[in-house]
C-alpha positions as CSV (number, residue, x, y, z in Angstrom):
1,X,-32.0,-4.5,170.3
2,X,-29.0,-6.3,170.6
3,X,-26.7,-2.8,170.4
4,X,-29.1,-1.7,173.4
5,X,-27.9,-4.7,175.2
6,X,-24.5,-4.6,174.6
7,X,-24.5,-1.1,175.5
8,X,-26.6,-1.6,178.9
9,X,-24.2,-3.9,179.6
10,X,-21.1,-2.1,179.4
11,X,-22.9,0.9,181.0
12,X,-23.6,-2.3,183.6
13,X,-19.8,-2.7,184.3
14,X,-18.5,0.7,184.2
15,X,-20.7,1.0,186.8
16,X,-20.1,-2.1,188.6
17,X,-15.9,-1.5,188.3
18,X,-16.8,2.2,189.7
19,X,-17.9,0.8,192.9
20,X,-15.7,-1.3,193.1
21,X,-12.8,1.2,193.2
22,X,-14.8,3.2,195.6
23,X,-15.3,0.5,197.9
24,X,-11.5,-0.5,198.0
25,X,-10.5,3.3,198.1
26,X,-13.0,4.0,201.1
27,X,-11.9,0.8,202.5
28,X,-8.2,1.4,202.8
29,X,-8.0,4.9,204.5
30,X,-6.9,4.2,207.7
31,X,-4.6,1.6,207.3
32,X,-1.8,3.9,206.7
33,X,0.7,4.6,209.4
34,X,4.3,5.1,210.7
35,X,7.0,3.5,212.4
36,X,7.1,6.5,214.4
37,X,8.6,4.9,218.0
38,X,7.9,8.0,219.6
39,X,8.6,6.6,223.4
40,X,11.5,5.9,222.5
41,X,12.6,7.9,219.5
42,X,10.8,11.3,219.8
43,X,11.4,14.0,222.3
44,X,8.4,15.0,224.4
45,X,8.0,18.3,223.0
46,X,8.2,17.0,219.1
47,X,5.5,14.2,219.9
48,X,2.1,16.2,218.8
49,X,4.3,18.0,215.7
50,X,4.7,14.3,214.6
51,X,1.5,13.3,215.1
52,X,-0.1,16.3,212.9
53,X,2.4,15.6,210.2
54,X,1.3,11.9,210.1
55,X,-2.1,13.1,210.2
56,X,-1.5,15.7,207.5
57,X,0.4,12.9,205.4
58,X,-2.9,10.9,205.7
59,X,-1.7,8.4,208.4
60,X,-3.7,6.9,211.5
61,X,-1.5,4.2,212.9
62,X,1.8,4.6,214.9
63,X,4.1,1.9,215.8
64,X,4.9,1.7,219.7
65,X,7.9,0.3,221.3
66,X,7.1,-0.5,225.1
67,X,10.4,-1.4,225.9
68,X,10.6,-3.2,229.1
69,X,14.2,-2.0,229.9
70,X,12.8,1.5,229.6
71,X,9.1,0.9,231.4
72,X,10.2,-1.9,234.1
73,X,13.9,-1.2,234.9
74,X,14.4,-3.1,238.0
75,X,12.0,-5.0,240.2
76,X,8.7,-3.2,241.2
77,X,10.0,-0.1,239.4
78,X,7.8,1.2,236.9
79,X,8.3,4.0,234.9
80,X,5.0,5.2,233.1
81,X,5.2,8.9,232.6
82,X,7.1,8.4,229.5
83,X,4.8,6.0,227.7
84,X,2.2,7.6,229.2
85,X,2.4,11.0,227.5
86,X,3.3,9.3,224.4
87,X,0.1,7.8,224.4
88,X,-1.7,10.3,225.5
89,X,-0.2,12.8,222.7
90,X,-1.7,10.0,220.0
91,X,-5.1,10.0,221.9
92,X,-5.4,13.7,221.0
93,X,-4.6,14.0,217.7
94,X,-6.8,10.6,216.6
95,X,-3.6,8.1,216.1
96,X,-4.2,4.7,217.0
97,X,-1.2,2.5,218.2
98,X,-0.1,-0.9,217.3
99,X,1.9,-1.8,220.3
100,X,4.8,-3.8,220.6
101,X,6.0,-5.6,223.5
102,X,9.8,-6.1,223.2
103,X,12.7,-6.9,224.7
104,X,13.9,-8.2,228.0
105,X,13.9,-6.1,231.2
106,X,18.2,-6.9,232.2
107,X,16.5,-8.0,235.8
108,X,14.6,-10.5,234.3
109,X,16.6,-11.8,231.6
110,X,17.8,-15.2,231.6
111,X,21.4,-14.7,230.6
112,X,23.6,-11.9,231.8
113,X,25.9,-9.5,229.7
114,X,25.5,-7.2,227.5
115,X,22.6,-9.3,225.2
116,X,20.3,-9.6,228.2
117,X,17.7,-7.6,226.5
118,X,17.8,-10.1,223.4
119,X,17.7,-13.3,225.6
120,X,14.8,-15.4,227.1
121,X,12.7,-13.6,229.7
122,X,11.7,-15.6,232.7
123,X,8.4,-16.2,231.7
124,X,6.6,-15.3,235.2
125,X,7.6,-11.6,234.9
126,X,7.3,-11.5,231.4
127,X,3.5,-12.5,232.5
128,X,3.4,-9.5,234.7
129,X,4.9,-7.1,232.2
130,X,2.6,-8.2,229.7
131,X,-0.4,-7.9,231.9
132,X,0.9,-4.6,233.3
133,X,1.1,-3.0,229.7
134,X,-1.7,-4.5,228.3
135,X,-4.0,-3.3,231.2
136,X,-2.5,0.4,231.3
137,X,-2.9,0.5,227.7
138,X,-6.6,-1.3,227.2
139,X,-7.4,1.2,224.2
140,X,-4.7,-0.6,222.3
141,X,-6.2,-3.5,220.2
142,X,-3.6,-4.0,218.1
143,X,0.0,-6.0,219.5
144,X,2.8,-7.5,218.3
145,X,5.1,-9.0,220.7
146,X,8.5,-9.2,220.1
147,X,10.8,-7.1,217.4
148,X,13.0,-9.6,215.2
149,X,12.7,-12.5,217.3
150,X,16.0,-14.2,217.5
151,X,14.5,-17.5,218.7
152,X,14.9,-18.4,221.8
């Protein structure tokens, strides 16, 4: 009786330490992804190549730079086509984005120079960027805001 036992009960955790590797292998797919940048790092054309080869490699994230130099260069200029076909490329193929808001649009910089980009926003249009991206880009759930901060 008490070999039965012992035996049931390693039968009981070979099973017990099989599901548990299942569960944290089926867990993790999908939390795999690339610091890809592809608005501002891949050329139009080479965005859906990328996104099959992350997708081939096993990936489903991408990392995403909405630079507000590049989106919002001046005052109540917007340019969206460029983010917009980014994101657009990533719907397609099934990535999902974690978007980051970075950098200070030169305009609406606080200091002036060359660093303007690294330097304190005004906060009122950094509001309206904000809003502006985060409404555009309401599929995104995932955001981190700010790259390096340098502490303002």
């Amino acid at each position: 009786m008490r070999k039965k036992t012992q035996n049931y009960l390693i039968e009981l955790l070979l099973v017990f330490f099989a599901l548990a590797n299942f569960s944290i292998f089926s867990t993790t797919y999908g939390y795999y992804g690339a610091n890809n940048l592809s608005i501002t790092r891949i050329m139009p054309a080479q965005r859906n190549l990328a996104d099959q080869r992350m997708r081939a490699a096993g990936m489903e994230w991408a990392r995403e730079e909405f630079n507000w130099g590049l989106i919002n260069p001046s005052r109540n200029k917007w340019y969206w086509a460029n983010p917009d076909q980014a994101m657009g490329t990533h719907r397609r193929n099934g990535v999902q984005v974690v978007g980051m808001i970075a950098y200070t649009s030169p305009w609406a910089s606080t200091c002036g120079g060359a660093d303007a980009q690294f330097c304190k926003p005004n906060i009122d249009h950094w509001k309206n960027y904000v809003g502006a991206v985060a409404r555009r880009y309401g599929d995104v759930t995932h955001w981190e805001i700010w790259n390096e901060p340098n502490h303002f």
